[in-house]
N, C-alpha and C positions, 0 to 999 in steps of 0.2 A: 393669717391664713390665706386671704385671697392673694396678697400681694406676693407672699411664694409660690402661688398658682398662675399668676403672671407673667411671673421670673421663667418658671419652665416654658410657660406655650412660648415666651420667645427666645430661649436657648432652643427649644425643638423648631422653631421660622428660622432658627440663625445657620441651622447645620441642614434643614430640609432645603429650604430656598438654595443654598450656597451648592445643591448637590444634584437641583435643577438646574442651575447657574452652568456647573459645570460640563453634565450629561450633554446639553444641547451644545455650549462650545465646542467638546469634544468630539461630536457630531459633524458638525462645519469643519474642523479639523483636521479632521479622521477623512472622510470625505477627500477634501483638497491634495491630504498627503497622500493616497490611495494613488490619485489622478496625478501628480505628481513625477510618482514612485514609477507609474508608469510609463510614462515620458524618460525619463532618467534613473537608475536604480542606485545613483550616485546620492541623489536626495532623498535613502532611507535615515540617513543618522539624525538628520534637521526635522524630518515628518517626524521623528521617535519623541526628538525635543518637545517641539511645536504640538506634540498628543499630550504631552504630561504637563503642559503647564497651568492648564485650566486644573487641574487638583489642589494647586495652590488656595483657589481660593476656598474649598473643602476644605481645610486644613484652617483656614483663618476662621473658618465659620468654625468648627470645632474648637480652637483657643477663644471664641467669643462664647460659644456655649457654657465651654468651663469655666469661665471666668462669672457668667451670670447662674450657673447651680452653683458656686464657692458663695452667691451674693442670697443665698437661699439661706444659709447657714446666719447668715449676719441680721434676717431682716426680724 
């Protein structure tokens, strides 16, 4: 009982953290490419790059989450 109540609060750290993680990246990012873009409007496709890659780690923290409620099932 407790030790499935563990497993979720850190599937829910592993996808909340990871999407603070990325919010602020994407931040500094978004930012830079802005300032960029402005300077050269040549350098929209690398800002467009450069914004989506902090989701990646969103995405890793959601395969860790589901891999630890799969480990709910087991315990």
């Amino acid at each position: 009982m407790v030790e499935s109540g563990l497993v979720a609060i850190g599937a829910g750290l592993a996808i909340g953290l990871t999407a603070i993680a990325a919010g602020i990246a994407e931040k500094e990012i978004g930012a830079a490419a802005v300032g960029a873009m402005a300077e050269k409007e040549e350098a929209f496709g690398k800002g467009l790059i450069l914004t989506v890659i902090p989701e990646t780690l969103v995405i890793f923290g959601l395969v860790v989450a589901i891999l630890l409620i799969g480990k709910i099932g087991g315990v």
